[in-house]
Backbone as a printed PyTorch tensor [residue, N CA C, xyz], in Angstrom:
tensor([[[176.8030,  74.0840, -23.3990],
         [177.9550,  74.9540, -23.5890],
         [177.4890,  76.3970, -23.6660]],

        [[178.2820,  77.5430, -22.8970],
         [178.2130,  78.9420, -23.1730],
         [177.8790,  79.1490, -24.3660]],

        [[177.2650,  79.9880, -24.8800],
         [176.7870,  80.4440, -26.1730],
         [177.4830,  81.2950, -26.5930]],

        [[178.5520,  81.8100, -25.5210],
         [179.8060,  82.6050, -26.1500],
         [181.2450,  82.4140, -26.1270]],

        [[180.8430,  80.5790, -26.3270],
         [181.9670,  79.8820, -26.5780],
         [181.8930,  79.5270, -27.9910]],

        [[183.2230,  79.0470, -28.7490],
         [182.9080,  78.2620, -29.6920],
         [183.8600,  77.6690, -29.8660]],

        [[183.4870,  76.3730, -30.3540],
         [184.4200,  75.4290, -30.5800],
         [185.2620,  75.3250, -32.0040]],

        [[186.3030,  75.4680, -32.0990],
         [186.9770,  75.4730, -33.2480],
         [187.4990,  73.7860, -33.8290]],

        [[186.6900,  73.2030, -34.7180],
         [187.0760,  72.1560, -34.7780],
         [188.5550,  71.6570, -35.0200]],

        [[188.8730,  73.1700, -36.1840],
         [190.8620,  72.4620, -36.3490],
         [191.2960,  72.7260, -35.6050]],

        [[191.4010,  73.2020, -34.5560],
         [192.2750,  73.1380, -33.3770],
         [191.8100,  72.4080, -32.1750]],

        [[190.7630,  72.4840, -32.2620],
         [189.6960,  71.4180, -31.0900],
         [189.9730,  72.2470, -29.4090]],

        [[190.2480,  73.8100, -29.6420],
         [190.2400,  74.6770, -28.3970],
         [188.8530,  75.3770, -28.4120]],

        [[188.7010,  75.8170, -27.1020],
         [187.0000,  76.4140, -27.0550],
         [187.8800,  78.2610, -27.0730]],

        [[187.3170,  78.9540, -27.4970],
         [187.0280,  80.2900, -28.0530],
         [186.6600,  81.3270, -26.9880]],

        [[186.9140,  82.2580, -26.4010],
         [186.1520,  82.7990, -25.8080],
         [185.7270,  84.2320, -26.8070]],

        [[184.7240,  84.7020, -26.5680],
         [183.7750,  85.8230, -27.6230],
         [183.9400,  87.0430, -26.6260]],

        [[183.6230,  88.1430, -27.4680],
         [183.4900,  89.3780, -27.2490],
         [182.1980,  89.4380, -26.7640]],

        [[181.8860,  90.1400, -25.3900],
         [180.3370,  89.9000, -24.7670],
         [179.2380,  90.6010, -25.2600]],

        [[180.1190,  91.8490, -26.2440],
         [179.4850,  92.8930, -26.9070],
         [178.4650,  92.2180, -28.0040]],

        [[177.5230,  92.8800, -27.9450],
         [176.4460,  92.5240, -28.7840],
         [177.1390,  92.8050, -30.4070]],

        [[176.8140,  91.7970, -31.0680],
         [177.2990,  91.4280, -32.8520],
         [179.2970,  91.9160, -32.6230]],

        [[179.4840,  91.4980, -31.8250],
         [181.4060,  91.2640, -31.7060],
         [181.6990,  90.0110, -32.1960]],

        [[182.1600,  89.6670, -33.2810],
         [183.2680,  88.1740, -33.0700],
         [184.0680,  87.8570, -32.7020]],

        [[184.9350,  89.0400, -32.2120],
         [185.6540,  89.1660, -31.6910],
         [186.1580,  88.2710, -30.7550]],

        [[187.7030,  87.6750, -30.4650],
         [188.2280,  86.6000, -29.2500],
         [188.2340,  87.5000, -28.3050]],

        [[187.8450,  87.5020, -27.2860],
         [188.3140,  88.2930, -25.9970],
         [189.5370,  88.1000, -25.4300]],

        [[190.1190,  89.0110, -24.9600],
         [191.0120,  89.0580, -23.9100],
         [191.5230,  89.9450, -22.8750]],

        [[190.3410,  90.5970, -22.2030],
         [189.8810,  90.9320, -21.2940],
         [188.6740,  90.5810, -20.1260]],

        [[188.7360,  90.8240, -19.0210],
         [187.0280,  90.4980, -18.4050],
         [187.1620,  91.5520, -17.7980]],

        [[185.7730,  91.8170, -17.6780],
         [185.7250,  93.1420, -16.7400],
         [184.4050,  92.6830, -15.7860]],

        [[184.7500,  93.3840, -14.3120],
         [183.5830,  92.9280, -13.6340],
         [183.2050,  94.5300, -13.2150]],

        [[182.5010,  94.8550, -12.1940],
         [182.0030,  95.7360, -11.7020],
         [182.0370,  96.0460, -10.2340]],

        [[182.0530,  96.9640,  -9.5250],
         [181.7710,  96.8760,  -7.5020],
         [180.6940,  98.0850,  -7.8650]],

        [[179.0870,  97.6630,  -8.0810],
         [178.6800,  99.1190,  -8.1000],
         [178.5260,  99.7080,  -6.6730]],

        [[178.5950,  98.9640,  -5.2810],
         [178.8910,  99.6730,  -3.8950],
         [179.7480, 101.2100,  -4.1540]],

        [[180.8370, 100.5850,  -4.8940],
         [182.5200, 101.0690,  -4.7320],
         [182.4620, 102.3910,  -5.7380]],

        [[181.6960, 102.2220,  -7.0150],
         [181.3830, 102.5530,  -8.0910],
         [182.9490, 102.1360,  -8.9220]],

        [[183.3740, 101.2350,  -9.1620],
         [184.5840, 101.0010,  -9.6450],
         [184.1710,  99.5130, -11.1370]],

        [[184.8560,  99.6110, -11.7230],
         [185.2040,  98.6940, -12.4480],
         [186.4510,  98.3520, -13.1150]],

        [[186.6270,  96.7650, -12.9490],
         [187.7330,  96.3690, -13.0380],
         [188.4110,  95.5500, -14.1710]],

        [[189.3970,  95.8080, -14.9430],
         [189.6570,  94.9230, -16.1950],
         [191.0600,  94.4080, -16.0200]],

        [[190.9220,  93.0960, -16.3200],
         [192.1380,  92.4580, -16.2970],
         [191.8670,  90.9030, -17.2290]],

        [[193.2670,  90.2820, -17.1680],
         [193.1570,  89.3110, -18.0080],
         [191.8270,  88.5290, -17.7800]],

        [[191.4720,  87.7760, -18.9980],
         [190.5810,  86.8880, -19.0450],
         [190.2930,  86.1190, -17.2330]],

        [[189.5710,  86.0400, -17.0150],
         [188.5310,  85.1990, -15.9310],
         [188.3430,  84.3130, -16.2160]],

        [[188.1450,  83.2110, -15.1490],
         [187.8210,  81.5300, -15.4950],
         [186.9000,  81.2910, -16.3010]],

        [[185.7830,  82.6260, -16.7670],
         [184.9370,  81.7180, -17.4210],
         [183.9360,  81.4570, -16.3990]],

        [[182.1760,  81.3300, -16.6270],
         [181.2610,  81.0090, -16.2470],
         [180.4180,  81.7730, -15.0740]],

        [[181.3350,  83.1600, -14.6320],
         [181.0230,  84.0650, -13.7960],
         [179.7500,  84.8860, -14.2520]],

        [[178.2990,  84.9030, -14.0100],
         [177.6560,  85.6240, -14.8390],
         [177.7930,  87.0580, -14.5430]],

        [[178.3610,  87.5170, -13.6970],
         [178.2660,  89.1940, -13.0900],
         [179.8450,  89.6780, -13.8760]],

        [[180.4170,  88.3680, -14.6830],
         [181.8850,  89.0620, -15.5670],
         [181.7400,  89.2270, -16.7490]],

        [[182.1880,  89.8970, -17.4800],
         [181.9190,  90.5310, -18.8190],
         [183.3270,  90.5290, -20.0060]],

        [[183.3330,  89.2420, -20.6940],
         [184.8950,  89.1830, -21.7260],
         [184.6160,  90.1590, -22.9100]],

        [[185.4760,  91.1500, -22.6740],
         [186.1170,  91.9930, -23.6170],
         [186.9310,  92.0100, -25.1180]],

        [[186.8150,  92.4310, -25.9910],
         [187.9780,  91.7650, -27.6400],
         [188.9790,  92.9940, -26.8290]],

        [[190.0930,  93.2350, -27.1870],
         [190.8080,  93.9870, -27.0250],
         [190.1710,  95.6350, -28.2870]],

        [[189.4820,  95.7080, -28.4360],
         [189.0540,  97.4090, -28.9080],
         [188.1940,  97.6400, -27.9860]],

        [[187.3000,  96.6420, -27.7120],
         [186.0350,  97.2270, -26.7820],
         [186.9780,  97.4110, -25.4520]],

        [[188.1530,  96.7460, -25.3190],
         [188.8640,  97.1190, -23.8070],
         [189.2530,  98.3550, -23.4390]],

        [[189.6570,  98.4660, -24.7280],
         [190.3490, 100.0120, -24.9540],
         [189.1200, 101.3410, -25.3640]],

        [[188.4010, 100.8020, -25.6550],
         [187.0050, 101.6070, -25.9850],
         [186.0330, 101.7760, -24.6680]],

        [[186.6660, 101.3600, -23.2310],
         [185.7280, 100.8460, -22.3720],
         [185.4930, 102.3420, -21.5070]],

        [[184.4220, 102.4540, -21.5080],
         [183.6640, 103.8050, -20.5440],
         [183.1290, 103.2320, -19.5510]],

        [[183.3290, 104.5450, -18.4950],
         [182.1090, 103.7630, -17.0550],
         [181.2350, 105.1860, -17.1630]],

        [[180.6530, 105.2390, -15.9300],
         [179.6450, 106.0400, -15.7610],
         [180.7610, 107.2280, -14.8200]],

        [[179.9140, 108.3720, -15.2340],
         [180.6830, 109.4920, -14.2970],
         [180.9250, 109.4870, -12.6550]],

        [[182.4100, 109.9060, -12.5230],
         [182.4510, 109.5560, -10.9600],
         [183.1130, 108.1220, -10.8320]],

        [[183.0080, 107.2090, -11.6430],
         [183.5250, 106.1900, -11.3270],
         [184.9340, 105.5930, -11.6920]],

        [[185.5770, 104.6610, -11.2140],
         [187.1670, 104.3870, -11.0990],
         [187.0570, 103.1970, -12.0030]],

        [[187.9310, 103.4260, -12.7830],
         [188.3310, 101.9350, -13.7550],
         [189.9330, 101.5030, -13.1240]],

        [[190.4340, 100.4770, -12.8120],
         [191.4850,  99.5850, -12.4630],
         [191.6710,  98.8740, -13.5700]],

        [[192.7030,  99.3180, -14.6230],
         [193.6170,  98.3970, -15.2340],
         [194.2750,  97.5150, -14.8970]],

        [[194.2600,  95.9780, -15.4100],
         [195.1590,  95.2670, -15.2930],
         [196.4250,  95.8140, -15.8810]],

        [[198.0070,  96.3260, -15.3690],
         [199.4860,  96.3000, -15.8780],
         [199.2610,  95.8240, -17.1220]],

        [[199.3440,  93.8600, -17.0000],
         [199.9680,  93.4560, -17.9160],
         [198.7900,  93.5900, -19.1620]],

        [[197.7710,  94.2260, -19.2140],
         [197.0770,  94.6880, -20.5640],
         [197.0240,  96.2400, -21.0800]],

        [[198.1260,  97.0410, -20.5920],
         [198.3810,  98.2290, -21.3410],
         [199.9750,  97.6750, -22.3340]],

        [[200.9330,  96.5820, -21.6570],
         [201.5330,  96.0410, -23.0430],
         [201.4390,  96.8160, -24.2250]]])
């Protein structure tokens, strides 16, 4: 199992984590990258198991920087 899964026994659902280093955060964002494009992209959660995708808690989403010059693409339905 992902190591940034966890299993919640009273509910018996798997967890997804904040990718951020010491986050406990549940994610609910992923963000991937086009560094060709220089763009990065955030939108709802991803299937899961993509290693080049990155799950977000919702502060680090909103806390999210790129590098200068480059385009971030919001998912709509996560400015809600």
């Amino acid at each position: 199992m992902d190591e940034r899964l966890r299993l919640d026994a009273h509910l018996g659902v798997d967890e997804r984590l904040c990718s951020k280093v010491a986050c406990a955060r549940e994610a609910v964002a992923t963000l991937t990258f086009d560094y060709g494009d220089q763009m990065a992209a955030l939108g709802p959660l991803g299937p899961g198991g993509d290693p080049h995708a990155h799950d977000l808690c919702a502060t680090h989403s909103e806390r999210l920087s790129v590098p200068a010059g480059w385009l971030v693409i919001r998912h709509e339905a996560l400015r809600a």
